[in-house]
C-alpha positions in Angstrom: -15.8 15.6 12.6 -14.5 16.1 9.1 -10.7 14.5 8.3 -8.3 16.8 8.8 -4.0 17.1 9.4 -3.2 14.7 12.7 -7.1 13.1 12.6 -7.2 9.4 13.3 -9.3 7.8 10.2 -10.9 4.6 10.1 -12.2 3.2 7.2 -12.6 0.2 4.7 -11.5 0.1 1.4 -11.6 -1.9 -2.3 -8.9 -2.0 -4.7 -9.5 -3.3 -7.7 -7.1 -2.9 -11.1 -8.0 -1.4 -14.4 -9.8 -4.7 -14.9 -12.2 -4.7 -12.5 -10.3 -7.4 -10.2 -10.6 -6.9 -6.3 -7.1 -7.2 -4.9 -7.6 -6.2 -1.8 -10.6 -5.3 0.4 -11.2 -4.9 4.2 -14.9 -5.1 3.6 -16.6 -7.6 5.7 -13.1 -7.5 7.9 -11.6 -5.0 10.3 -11.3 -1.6 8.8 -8.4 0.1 8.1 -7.0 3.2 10.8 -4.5 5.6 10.3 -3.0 9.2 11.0 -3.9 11.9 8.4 -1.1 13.9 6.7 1.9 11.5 8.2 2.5 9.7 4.9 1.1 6.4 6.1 -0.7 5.7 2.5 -0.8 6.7 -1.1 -0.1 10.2 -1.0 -3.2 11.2 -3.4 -5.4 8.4 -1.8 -4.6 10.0 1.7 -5.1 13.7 -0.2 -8.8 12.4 -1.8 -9.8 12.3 2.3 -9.8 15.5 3.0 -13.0 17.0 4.4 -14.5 14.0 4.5 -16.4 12.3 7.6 -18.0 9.8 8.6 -20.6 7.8 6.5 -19.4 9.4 3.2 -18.5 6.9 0.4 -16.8 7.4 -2.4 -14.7 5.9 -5.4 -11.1 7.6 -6.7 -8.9 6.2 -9.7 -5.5 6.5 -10.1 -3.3 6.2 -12.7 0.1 4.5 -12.0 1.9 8.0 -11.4 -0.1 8.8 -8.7 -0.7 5.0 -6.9 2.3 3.0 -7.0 4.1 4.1 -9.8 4.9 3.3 -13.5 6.9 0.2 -14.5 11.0 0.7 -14.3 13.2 -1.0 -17.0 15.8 -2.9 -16.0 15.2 -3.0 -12.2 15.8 -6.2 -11.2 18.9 -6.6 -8.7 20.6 -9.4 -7.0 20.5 -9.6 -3.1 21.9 -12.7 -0.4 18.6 -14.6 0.8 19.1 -13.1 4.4 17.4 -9.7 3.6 14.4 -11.6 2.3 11.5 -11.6 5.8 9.5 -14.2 3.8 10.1 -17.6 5.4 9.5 -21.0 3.5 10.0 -22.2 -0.1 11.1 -18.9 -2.3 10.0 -19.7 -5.7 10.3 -16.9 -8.6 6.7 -14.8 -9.3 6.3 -14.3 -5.4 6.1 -11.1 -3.9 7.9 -10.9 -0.7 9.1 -8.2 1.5 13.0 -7.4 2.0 14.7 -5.5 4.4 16.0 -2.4 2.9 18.0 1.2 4.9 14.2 2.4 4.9 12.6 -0.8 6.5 11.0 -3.0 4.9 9.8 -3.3 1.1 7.6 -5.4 -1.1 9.7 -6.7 -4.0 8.7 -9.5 -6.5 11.2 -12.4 -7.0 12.8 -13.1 -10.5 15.0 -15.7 -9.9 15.9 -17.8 -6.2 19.3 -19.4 -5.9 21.0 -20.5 -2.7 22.6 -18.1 -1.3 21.2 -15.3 -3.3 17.9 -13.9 -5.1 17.4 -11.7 -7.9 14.1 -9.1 -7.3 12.3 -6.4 -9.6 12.5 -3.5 -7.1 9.4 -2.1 -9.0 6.2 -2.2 -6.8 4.3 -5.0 -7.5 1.4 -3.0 -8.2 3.6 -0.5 -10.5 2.6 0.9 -13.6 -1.5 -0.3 -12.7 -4.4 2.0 -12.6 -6.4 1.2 -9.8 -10.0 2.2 -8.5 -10.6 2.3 -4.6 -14.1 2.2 -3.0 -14.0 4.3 -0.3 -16.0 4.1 2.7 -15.6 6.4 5.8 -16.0 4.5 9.3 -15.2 6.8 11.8 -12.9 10.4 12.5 -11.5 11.2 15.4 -9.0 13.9 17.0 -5.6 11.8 18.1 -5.0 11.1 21.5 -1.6 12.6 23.0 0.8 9.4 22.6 -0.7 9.3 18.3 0.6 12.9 18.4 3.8 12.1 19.7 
């Protein structure tokens, strides 16, 4: 079956930046499954799929535009602690998730203080080119409840 709107894809996947450094990779883990065409990925990463099926490997390089965006000036913003999902020792240079009106959002921290922190609401992969490695597991048409 080839990938196509509303197919349930599974499949494993390298990132690496411009530099050739994997960071992140399901190989030699559990692949990665989700619903084609619901906007559950990088819109031109889901897009490359199309038409593909199982078995079929492939690589696809994006420029920031079309992965996670270029680099914002000034984007950094100030927020209370208690929107930060991250528990432990904050320290600045981490990248932690915060609880935004859309749910919840990778951020990296700037600056910690007590009762608030200041974040760069860019992505933290923003304004990188990256390369994924591709690999096609399995495709399959989505039960009733994955269409609903």
């Amino acid at each position: 079956m080839k990938i196509e709107q509303n197919s349930v894809v599974t499949f494993h996947y390298q990132m690496q930046d411009e530099h050739g450094e994997v960071l992140e990779s399901t190989k030699g883990g559990d692949p990665t499954v989700f619903q084609y065409g619901n906007m559950q990925m990088i819109p031109s990463l889901e897009l490359s799929m199309v038409s593909k099926e199982p078995g079929d490997t492939y690589s696809i390089t994006l420029p920031p535009e079309l992965a996670y965006g270029i680099l914002r000036e000034n984007s950094d913003i100030r927020v209370p602690v208690k929107h930060v999902l991250t528990e432990g020792k904050l320290e600045p240079g981490m990248v932690v998730s915060i609880q935004t009106k859309e749910g919840a959002r990778p951020v990296t921290l700037v600056k910690v203080g007590k009762f608030n922190v200041d974040i760069d609401t860019n992505h933290p992969l923003a304004g990188k080119t990256l390369t994924f490695d591709i690999e096609i597991v399995d495709v399959r048409k989505p039960t009733p409840e994955e269409l609903s």
